[in-house]
Structures are given as structure tokens and as C-alpha cells.
N, C-alpha and C positions, 0 to 999 in steps of 0.2 A: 529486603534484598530481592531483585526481580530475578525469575526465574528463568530458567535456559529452556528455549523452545528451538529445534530443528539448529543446531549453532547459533543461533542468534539471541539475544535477550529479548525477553516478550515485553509489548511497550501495546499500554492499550493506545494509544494514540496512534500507532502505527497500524494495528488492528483495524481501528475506526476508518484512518484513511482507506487500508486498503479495502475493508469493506464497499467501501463509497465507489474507491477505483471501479471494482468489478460490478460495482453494479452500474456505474456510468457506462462500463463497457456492454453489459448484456441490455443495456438498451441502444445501443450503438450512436453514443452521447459523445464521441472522439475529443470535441471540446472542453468538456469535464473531464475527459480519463487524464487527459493531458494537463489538467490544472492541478488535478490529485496527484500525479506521478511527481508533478516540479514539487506541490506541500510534502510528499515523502523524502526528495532528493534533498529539501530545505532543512529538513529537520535535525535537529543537533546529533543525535546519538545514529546516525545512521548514512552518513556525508556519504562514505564510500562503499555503500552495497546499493547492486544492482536492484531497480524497481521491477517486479515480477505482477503481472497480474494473474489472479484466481477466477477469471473468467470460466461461467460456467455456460457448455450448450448445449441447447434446445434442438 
């Protein structure tokens, strides 16, 4: 059974992407953030939540 994080069901997959997101973002890699935001937006169990990044700064 997956377990409940912040409302949402935790999905390492989703973890992994947004990992990727923020860190394409904290290299200001916009091409990649953008390609990881569409693989979150694609992915089955998460159609209709908004893509947030965890942009961290320096």
C-alpha cells in the first residue's frame, strides 16, 4: 500500500522526476526542467496535480 505524503500518495517515480526537475532547474537548464515537468504531467497516477518545483537557492 503507498503511503500518504503532504495529500498526495508518495510515488518514487515522481520523487525521482522531480528530483531531476530541481535540479535542471538549479542549473538553469529551462530545456530539461521543461521536459521533466511534461514526464510528471504524463504520468498516470498524477494527470491532474499541478507540477511544482523544489528549486533550491544559492
Amino acid at each position: 500500500m503507498a503511503e500518504q505524503r503532504n495529500d498526495r500518495l508518495a510515488c518514487p517515480e515522481c520523487d525521482r522526476l522531480r528530483d531531476q526537475l530541481a535540479a535542471a532547474l538549479n542549473l538553469g537548464d529551462q530545456s530539461e526542467a521543461v521536459d521533466y515537468r511534461v514526464l510528471l504531467r504524463r504520468h498516470p497516477r498524477h494527470d491532474d496535480t499541478p507540477v511544482t518545483s523544489e528549486r533550491k537557492h544559492s
